[in-house]
matplotlib code that plots the C-alpha trace (Angstrom):
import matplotlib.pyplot as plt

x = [33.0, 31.3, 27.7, 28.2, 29.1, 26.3, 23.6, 24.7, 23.7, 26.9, 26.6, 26.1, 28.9, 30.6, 29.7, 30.5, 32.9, 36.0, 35.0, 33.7, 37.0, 38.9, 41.6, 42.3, 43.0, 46.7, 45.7, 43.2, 43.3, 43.9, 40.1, 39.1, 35.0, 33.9, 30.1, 30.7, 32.6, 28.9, 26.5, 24.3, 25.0, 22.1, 22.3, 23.0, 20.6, 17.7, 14.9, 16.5, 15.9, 12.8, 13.3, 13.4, 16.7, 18.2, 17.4, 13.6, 11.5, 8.6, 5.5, 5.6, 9.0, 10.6, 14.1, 13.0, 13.0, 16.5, 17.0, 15.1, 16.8, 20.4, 20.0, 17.9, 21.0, 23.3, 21.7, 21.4, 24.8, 25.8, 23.4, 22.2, 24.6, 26.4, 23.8, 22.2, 25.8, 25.5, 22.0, 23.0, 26.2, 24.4]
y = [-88.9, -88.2, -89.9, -86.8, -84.2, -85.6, -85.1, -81.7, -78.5, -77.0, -73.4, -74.8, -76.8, -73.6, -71.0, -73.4, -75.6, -74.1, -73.5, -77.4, -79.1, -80.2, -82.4, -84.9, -88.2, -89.5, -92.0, -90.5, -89.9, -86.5, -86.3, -82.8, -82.3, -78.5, -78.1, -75.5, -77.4, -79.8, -77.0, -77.8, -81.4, -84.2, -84.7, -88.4, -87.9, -89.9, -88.3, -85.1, -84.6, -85.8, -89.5, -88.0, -85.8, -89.2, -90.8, -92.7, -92.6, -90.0, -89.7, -85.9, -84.6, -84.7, -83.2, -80.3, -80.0, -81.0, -77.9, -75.3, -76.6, -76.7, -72.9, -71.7, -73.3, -72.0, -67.9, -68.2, -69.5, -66.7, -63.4, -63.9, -65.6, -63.0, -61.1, -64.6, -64.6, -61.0, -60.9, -64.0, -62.6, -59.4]
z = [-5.3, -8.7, -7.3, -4.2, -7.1, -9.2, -6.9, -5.4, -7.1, -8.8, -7.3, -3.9, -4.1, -5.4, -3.4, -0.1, -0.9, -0.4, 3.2, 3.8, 2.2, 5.2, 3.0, 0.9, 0.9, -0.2, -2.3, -4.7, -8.2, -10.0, -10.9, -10.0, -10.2, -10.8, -11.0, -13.6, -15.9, -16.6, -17.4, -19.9, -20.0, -18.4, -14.8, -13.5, -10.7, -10.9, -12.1, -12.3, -16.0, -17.8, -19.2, -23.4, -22.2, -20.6, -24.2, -23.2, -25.8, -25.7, -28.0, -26.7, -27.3, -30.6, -32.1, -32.2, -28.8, -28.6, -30.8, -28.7, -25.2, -26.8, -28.5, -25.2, -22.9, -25.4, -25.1, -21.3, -20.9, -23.2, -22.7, -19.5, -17.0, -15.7, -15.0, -13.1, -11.0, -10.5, -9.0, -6.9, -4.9, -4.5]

ax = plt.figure().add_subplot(projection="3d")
ax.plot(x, y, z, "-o")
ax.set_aspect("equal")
plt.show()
């Protein structure tokens, strides 16, 4: 369900799932749910993210720091990921 795929880590579920999926059921909709598709978006998991990402206000955080986290998310995702996967397997 997306509550399970919400509250798993995506790489886990990645790396593993392929080998846990026994089948599925006849009557369930299309709605495929791949941990990589998400990244960079706010988790659903309770306190997962601090409460000024889930939209709380905050008299410490500001815009700006929506700024830095969406440009550092964006250079990680970009310069650095494949070296993160890389490391991982190996």
């Amino acid at each position: 369900t997306v509550d399970f795929f919400g509250m798993h880590r995506a790489e886990v579920l990645d790396k593993y799932g392929p080998q846990l999926v026994v089948g599925k059921l006849s009557d369930a909709v299309g709605n495929e749910i791949t941990g990589r598709a998400n990244f960079g978006t706010i988790s659903n998991v309770p306190f997962a993210e601090p409460g000024f990402w889930r939209g709380l206000h905050s008299p410490y955080y500001t815009e700006s720091h929506v700024a830095y986290r969406k440009a550092l998310r964006e250079f990680v995702h970009a310069e650095m990921k494949e070296y993160a996967e890389e490391c991982e397997t190996s």
